[in-house]
N, C-alpha and C positions, 0 to 999 in steps of 0.2 A: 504494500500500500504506500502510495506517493502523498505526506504529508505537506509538500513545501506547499507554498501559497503562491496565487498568481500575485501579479504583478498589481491587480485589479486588487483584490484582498489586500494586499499592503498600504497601499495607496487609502484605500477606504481607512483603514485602522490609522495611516498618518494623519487624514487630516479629523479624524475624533476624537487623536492626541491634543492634535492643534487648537481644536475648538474647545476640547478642556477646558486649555489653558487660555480662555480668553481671545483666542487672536482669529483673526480672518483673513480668509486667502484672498489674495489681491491678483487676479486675472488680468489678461491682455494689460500688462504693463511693459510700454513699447521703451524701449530706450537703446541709444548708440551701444553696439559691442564692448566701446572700450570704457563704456560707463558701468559694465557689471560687476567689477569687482568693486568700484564705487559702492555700489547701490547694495551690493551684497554687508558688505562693511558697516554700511549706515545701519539697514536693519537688524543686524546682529547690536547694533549697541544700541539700537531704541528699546529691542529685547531687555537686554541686561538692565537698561536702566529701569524698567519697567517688571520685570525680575530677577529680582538682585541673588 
């Protein structure tokens, strides 16, 4: 018997971790390539400041 989960399953369970914990997915957020690690960086410390 094949336990591992799809791709679909995980996904589903990441984002009812997410909403747990208060936050919301932010879709179709267009921006320059070499802004992603920008934009990556920001959100990770809106996080933290927000859970410390």
């Amino acid at each position: 018997m094949n336990s591992a989960k799809t791709v679909a399953e995980r996904q589903r369970e990441y984002r009812e971790r997410m909403q747990a914990l208060g936050l919301k997915e932010l879709r179709n957020l267009w921006a320059h390539p070499d802004d992603e690690k920008q934009i990556r960086k920001y959100v990770e410390k809106l996080n933290k400041k927000r859970n410390p």
